[in-house]
C-alpha positions as CSV (number, residue, x, y, z in Angstrom):
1,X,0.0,0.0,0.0
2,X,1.2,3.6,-0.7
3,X,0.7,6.5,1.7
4,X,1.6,10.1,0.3
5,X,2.7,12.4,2.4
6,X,2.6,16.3,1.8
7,X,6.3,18.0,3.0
8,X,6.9,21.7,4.0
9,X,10.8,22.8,4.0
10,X,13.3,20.9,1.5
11,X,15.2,23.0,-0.9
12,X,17.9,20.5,-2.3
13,X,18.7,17.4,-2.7
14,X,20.0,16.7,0.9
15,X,17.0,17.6,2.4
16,X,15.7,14.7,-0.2
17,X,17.7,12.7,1.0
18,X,16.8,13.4,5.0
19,X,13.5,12.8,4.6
20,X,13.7,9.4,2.5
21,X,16.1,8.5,5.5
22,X,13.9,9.5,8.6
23,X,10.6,8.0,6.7
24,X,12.3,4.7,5.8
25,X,13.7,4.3,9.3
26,X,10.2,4.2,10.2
27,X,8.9,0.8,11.4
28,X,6.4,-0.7,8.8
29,X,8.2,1.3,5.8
30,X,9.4,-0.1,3.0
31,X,10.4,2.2,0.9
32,X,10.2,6.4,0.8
33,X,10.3,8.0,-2.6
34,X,11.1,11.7,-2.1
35,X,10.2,14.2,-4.6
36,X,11.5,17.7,-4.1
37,X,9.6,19.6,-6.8
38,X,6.2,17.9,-5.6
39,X,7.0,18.8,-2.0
40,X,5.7,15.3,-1.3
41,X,6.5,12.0,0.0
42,X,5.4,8.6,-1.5
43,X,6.0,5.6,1.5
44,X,5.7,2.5,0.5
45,X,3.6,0.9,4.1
46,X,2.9,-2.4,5.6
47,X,-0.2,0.0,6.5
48,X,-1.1,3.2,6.9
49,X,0.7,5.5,9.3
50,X,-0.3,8.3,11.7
51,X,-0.2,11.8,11.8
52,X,1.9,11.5,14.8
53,X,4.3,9.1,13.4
54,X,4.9,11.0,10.9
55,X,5.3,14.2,12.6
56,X,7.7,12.1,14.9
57,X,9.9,11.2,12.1
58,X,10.6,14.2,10.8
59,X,10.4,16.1,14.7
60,X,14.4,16.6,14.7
61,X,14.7,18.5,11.0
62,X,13.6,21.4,9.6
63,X,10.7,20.0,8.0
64,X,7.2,20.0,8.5
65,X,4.1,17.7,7.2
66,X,1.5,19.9,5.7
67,X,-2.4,18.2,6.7
């Protein structure tokens, strides 16, 4: 199953590169495909994640999830 996730804050590839690592450290993830021009987030999920773990996973960055 695929959860998208909206992103507020990345402005290069690093911050790419951040995210996919925060997301895919999450339990139940598979895979994160970032996309920096979309400003989103595709996860790849066992099933569907929370808000809150979302918001946890990116809690120590610069970056935000948009609702």
């Amino acid at each position: 199953m695929n959860q998208t996730v909206k992103i507020e804050g990345m402005k290069c590839a690093g911050c790419v590169g951040i995210v996919k690592e925060k997301f895919e450290a999450l339990s139940g993830v598979r895979e994160a495909e970032v996309n920096l021009a979309e400003k989103k987030a595709v996860l790849s999920v066992e099933q569907e994640l929370s808000q809150t773990e979302l918001e946890q996973a990116l809690a120590e960055t610069k970056f935000t999830i948009i609702k």
